[in-house]
Structures are given as structure tokens and as C-alpha cells.
Kinemage of the C-alpha trace (Angstrom):
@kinemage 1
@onewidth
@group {chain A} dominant
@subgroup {mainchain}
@vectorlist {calphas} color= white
{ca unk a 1} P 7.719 -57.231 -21.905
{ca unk a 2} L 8.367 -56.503 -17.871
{ca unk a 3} L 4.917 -55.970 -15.980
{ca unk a 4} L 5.418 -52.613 -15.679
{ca unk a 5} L 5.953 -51.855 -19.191
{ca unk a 6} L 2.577 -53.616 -20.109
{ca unk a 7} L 0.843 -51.569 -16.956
{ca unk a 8} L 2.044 -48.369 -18.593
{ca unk a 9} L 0.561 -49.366 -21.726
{ca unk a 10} L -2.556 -50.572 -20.664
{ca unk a 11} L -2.993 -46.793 -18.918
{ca unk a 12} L -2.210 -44.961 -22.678
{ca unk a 13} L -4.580 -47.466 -23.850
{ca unk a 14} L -7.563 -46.666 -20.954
{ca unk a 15} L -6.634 -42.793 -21.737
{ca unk a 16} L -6.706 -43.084 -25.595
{ca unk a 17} L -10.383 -44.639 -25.405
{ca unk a 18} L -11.279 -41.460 -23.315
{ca unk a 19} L -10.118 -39.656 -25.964
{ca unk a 20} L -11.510 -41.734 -28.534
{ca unk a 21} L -14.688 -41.764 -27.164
{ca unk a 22} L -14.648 -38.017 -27.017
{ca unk a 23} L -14.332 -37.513 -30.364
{ca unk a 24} L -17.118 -40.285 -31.101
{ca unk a 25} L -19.642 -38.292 -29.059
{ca unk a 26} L -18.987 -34.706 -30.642
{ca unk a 27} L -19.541 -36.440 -34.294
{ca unk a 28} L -22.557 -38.095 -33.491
{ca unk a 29} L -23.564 -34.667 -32.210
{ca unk a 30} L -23.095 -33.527 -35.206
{ca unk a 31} L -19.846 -31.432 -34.709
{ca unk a 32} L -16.500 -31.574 -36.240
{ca unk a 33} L -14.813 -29.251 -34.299
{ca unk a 34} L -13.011 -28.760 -30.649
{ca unk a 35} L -10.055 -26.998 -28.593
{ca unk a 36} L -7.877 -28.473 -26.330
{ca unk a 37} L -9.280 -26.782 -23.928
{ca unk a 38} L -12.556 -28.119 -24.877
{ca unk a 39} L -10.809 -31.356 -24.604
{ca unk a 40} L -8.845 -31.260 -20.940
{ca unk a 41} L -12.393 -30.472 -19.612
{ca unk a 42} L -14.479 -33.136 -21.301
{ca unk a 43} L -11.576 -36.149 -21.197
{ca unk a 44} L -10.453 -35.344 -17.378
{ca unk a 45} L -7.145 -35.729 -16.163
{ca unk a 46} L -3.843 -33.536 -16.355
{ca unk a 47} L -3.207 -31.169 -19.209
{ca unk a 48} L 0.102 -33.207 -20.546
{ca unk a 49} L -1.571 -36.154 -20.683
{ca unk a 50} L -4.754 -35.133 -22.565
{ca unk a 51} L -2.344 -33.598 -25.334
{ca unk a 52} L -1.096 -36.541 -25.310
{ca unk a 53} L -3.549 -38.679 -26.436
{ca unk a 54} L -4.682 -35.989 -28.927
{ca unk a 55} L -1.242 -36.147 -30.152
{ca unk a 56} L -1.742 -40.300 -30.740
{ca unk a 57} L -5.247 -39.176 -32.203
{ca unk a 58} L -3.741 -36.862 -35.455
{ca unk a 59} L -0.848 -39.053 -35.653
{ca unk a 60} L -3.772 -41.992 -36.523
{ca unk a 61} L -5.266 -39.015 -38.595
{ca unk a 62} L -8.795 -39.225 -36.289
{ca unk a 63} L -7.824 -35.259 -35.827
{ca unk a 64} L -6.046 -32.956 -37.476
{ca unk a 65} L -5.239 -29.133 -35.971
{ca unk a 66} L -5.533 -26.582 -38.384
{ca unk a 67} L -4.032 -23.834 -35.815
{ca unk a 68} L -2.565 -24.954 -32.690
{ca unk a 69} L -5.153 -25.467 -30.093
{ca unk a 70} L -7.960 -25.732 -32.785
{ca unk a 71} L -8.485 -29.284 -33.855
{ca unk a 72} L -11.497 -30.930 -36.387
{ca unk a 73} L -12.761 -34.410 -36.256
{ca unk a 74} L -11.276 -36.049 -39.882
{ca unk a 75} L -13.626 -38.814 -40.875
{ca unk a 76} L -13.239 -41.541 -43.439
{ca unk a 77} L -13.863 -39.441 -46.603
{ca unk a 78} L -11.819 -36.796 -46.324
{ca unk a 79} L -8.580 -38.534 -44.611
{ca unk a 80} L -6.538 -37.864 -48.209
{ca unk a 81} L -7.260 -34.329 -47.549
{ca unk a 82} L -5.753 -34.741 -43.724
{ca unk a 83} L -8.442 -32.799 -43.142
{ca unk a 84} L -11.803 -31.662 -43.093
{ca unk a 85} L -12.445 -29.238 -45.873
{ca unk a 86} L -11.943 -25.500 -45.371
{ca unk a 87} L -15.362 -24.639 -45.430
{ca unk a 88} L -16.670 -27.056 -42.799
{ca unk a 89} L -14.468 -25.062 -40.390
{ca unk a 90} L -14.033 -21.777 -41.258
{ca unk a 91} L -16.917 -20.253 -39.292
{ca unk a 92} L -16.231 -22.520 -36.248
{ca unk a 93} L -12.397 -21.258 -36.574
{ca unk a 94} L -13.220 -17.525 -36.882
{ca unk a 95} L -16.158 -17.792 -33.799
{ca unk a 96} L -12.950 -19.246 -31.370
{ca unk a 97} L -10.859 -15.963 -32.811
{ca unk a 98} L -14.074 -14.124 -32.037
{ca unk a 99} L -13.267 -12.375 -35.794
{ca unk a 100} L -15.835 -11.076 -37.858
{ca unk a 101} L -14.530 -12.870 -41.555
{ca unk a 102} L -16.536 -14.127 -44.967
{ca unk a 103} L -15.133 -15.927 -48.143
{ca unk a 104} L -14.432 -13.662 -50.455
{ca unk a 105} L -12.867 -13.063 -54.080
{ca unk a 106} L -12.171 -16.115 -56.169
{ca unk a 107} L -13.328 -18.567 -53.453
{ca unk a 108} L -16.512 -16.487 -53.337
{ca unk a 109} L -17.042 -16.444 -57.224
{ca unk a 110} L -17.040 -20.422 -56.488
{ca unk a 111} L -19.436 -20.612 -54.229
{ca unk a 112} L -22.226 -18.488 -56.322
{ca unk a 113} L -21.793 -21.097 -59.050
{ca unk a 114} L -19.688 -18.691 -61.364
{ca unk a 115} L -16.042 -19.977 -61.378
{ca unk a 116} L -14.305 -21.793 -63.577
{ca unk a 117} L -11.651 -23.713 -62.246
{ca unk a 118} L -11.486 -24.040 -58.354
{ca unk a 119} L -9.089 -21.820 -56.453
{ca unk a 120} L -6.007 -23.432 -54.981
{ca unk a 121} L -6.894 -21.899 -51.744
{ca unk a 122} L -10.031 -20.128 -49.747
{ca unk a 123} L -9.862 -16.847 -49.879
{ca unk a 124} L -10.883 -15.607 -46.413
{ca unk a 125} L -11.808 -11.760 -45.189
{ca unk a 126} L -10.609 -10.465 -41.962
{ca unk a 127} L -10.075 -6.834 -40.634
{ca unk a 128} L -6.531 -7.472 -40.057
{ca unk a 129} L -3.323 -9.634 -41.417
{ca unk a 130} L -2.870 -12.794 -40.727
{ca unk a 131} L -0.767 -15.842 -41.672
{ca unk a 132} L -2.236 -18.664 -44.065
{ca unk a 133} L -3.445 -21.649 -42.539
{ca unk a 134} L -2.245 -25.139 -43.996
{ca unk a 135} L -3.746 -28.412 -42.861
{ca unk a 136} L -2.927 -31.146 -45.024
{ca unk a 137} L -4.034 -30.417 -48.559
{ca unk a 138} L -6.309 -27.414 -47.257
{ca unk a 139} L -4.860 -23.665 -47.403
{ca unk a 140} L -6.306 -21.121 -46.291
{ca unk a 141} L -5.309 -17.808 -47.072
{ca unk a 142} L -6.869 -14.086 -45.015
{ca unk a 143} L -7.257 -10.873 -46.915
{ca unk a 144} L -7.496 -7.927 -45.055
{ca unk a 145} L -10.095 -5.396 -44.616
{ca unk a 146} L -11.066 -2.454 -42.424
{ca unk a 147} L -14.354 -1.993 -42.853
{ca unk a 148} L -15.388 -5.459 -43.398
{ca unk a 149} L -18.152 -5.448 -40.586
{ca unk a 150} L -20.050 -2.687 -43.264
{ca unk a 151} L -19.975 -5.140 -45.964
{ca unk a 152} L -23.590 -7.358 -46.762
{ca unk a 153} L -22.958 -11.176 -46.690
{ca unk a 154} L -24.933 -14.136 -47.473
{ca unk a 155} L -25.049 -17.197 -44.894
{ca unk a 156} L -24.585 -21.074 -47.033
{ca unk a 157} L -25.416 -24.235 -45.299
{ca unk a 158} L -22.281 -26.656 -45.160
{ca unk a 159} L -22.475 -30.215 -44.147
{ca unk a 160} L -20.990 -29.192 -40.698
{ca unk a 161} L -22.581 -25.796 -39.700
{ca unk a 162} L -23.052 -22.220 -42.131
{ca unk a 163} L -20.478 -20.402 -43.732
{ca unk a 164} L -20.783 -16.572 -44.644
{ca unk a 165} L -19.927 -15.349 -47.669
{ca unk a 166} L -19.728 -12.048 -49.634
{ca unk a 167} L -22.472 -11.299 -51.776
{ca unk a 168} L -22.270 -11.429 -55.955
{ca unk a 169} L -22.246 -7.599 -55.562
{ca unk a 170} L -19.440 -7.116 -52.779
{ca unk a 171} L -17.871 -9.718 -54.715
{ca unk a 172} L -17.165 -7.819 -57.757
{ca unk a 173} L -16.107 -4.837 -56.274
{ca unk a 174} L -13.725 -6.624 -54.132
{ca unk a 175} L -12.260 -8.316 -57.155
{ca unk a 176} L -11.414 -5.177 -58.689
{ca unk a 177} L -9.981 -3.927 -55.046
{ca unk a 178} L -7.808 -6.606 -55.009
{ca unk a 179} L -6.858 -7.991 -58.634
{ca unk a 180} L -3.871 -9.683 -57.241
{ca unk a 181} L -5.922 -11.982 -55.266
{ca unk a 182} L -7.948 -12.618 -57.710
{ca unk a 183} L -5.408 -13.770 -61.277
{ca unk a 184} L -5.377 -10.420 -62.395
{ca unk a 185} L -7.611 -7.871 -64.443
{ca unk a 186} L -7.682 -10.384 -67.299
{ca unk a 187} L -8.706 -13.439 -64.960
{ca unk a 188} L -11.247 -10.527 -62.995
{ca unk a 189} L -13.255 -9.914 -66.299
{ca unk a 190} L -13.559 -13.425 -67.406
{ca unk a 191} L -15.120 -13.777 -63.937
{ca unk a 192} L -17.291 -11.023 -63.991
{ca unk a 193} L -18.545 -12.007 -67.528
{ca unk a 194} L -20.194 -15.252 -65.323
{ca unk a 195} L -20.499 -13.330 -62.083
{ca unk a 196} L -23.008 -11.194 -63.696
{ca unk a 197} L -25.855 -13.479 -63.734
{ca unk a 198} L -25.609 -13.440 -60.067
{ca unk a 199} L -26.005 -9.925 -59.783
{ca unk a 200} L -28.725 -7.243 -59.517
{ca unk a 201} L -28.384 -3.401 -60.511
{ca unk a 202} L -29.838 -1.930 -57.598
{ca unk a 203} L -28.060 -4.046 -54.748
{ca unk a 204} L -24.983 -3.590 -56.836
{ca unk a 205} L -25.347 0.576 -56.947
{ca unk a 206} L -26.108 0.395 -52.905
{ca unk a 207} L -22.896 -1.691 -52.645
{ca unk a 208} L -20.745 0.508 -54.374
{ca unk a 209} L -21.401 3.374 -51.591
{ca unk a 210} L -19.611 1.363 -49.101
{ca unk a 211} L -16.456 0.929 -51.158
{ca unk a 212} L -13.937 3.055 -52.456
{ca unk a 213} L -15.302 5.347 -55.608
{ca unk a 214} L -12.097 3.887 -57.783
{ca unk a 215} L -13.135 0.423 -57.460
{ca unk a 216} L -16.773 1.489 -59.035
{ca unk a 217} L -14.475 3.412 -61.716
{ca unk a 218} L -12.588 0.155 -62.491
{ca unk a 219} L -16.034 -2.081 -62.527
{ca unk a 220} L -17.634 0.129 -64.780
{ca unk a 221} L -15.137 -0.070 -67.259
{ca unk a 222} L -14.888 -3.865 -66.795
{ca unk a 223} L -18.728 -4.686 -67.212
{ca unk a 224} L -18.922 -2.443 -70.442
{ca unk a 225} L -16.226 -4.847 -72.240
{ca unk a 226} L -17.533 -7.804 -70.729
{ca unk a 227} L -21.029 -6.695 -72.698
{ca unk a 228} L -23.022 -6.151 -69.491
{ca unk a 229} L -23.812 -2.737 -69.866
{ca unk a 230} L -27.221 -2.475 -67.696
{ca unk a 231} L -24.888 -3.146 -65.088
{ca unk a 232} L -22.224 -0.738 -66.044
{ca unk a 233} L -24.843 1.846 -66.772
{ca unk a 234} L -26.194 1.281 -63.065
{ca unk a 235} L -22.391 2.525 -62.041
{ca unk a 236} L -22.177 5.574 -63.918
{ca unk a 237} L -24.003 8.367 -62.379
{ca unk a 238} L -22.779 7.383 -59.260
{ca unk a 239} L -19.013 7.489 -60.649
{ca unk a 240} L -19.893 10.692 -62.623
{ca unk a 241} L -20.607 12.589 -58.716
{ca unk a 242} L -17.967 10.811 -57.132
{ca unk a 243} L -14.651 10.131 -58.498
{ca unk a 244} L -13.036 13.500 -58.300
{ca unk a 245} L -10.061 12.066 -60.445
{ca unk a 246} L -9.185 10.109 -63.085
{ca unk a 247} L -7.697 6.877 -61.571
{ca unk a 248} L -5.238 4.460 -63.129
{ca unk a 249} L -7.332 0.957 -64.214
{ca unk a 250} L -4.135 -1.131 -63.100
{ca unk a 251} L -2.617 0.890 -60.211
{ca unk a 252} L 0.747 -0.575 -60.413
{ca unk a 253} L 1.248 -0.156 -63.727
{ca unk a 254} L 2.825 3.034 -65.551
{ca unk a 255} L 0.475 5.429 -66.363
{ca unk a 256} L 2.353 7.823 -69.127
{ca unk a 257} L 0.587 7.414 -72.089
{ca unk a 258} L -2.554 5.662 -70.936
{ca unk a 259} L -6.078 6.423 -72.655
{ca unk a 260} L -8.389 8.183 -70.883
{ca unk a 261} L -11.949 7.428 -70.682
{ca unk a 262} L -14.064 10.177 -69.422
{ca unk a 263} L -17.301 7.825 -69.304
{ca unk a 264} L -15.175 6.087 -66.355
{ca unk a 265} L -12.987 8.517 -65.448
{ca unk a 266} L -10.374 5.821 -65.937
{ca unk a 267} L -6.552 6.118 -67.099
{ca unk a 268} L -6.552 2.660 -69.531
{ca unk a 269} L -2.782 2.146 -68.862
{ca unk a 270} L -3.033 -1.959 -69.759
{ca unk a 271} L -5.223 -3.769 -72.413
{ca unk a 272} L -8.161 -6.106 -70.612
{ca unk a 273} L -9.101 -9.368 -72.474
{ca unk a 274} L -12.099 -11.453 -71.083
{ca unk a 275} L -11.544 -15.392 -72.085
{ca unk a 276} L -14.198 -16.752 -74.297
């Protein structure tokens, strides 16, 4: 090898250690997470050749970059994922989007100890669209909503920061809002029937104002055949002033010929079967 081959090396080398070092210091500070930005300042040198060593970093799997310019630190553990778990990052993600976001639906039902089998991907609330996020083995996928900011949430400790999350009673409500997030109206009741235990009457009544009147409608009727009727009974008067209709319970469904129930003002145009 000519000398200036090796001299070339030797630089990539010098550079890679700044870069290794980098990463070194952030996890024995305790964080997991960094931009490029974050990285050109700290490392020094040009731009190019700072994304270049980060490049030589996830190609060793040290990094991984879950959006571009967003990277986490990967350590030994998780390195079959190819990256750190979704909820060790979520909040740091969202806080560099400067989004307001929680984990909601299925991923949320996990989280309060209620789910049965873990979701293929974490369900994520935003107030507008956007595209999943793959890293690895991790998905992420963003539900939207308007009015999220409204919505109560719960802060969990992770092993890398907090994460917020919707509460047991937003939870519900949103599963009914969005049954095609969540399996389905069958999958949605088996969940409730465990969700429940989570819940509490009052908190879930004061939730209910914030959300559309036909998703209370749809709970109601959900909790009475799950057999949690305290909780469906806490719905009722409020659905009994509000709902000025009767609403489908599966909106894209066909509706001719669908019972109604008057207790729910509900049009029961497909069958509902909680799993044992």
C-alpha cells in the first residue's frame, strides 16, 4: 500500500475515533439520541466529512437513523433490532419535529398492561399525516388527529427518557374512532373487555366531552356486551342529550336493515363478538 494511501487511512481512522468517541460520551450521559447537526458541531470539521464517519458508524450498526438527520445510539442488546426500540425514541423524535404526539390505540392498550398479543407496530398520534417510520425491525406508524393537544395523557418512564401516552379512557374512545387501526370492532371489544380494569367512570364521562358524541354511542354499546355495564351506564345520559341521530356502529358498512337500539342510539348494521 503507497504512503499516501496509508496517510489517507490513518486520517478516516483519526476522524472515525472523533466520531466514536462522540457517541461514547452521549451514552455515558445517558442519551441515545442525536442529529447531524448535533454531530458537525460536537465532532468539528467539514459537514461531508462528519457524515461521513456517521455513515461508517450505522454501516458498523453503532447508529442507526430512524429519519434522515435523526440518528440513536444502538447498543449491544438491541443490535438484532438495528435499532433502539420505538419507545426509547419516540419523545426525543417528536421534541426535534417540535410535534405534540402520544401512543395511542393498540400500542397504548399495551402499555396499560391490557393487550394481548403485541402490535406489529407503535401506534403514534399526531395532528397531521405523516409517513411510517421503519428502522430495522422497528415501525412506526402516525395516526392523525386535530384536536390532539385537548386530549389527557399519561407520562411512562422508559429506560432512555419518558414517553406520553393516552390515557385508559382516551384510549377507548379512540379505539372505537378508529377501528381500523385497531383489528376491527371484534378485536376493539376483546380489548375493551381487559381495558376496563384500567378505567374509571368519572374520568371516562369527562373524556367523552372532548370527542365526537358517535364514538360515546359506539362505546356504550360495546361495554354493555363486553358485561361492563357501570361503565356503559356512566355513557348513557350523556349519549341520551347528545347524539341527535342514530349513527351506524360500523360506519362503512351497509346500513339497510340494521337493528336499532334506542338505549345507544346505534344502527347495529354488523354482529360484535368479544374473544373469550
Amino acid at each position: 500500500m503507497s504512503f499516501v494511501k496509508k496517510f489517507i487511512r490513518f486520517l478516516k481512522n483519526c476522524n472515525d475515533m472523533r466520531a466514536i468517541e462522540y457517541i461514547r460520551d452521549l451514552a455515558a450521559s445517558g442519551t441515545y439520541h442525536f442529529t447531524t447537526a448535533d454531530a458537525i458541531k460536537a465532532i468539528g470539521g467539514n459537514s461531508p466529512a462528519v457524515r461521513a464517519q456517521l455513515r461508517r458508524l450505522k454501516r458498523q450498526e453503532s447508529i442507526a437513523e430512524p429519519v434522515r438527520g435523526f440518528h440513536v445510539i444502538v447498543p449491544p442488546e438491541h443490535r438484532r433490532l438495528g435499532c433502539l426500540p420505538a419507545e426509547q425514541f419516540i419523545d426525543q423524535l417528536m421534541r426535534v419535529w417540535e410535534e405534540p404526539y402520544y401512543v395511542c390505540l393498540l400500542s397504548a392498550v399495551e402499555r396499560h398492561g391490557a393487550a394481548r398479543q403485541r402490535p406489529q407496530a407503535t401506534q403514534v398520534m399526531v395532528c397531521k399525516n405523516r409517513q411510517a417510520v421503519e428502522c430495522g425491525m422497528i415501525r412506526i406508524v402516525f395516526v392523525a388527529r386535530g384536536d390532539l393537544e385537548k386530549m389527557p395523557v399519561t407520562t411512562l418512564n422508559t429506560p432512555r427518557g419518558t414517553l406520553r401516552c393516552s390515557t385508559p379512557e382516551v384510549t377507548a374512545l379512540e379505539l372505537v374512532g378508529y377501528p381500523g387501526h385497531a383489528g376491527g370492532l371484534n378485536n376493539v371489544a376483546t380489548v375493551l373487555s381487559e381495558l376496563c380494569e384500567e378505567m374509571a367512570a368519572g374520568t371516562l364521562l369527562e373524556t367523552a366531552t372532548l370527542c365526537p358524541v358517535s364514538w360515546s354511542q359506539r362505546l356504550g354499546y360495546l361495554l354493555e356486551i363486553v358485561g361492563q355495564d357501570d361503565l356503559a351506564g356512566t355513557l348513557e345520559p350523556f349519549v341520551s342529550e347528545n347524539a341527535q341521530s342514530h349513527t351506524p356502529l360500523r360506519r362503512a358498512a351497509r346500513i339497510a336493515g340494521g337493528k336499532r337500539n334506542s338505549r345507544w342510539k346505534l344502527i347495529v348494521n354488523v354482529e360484535v363478538e368479544a374473544d373469550q
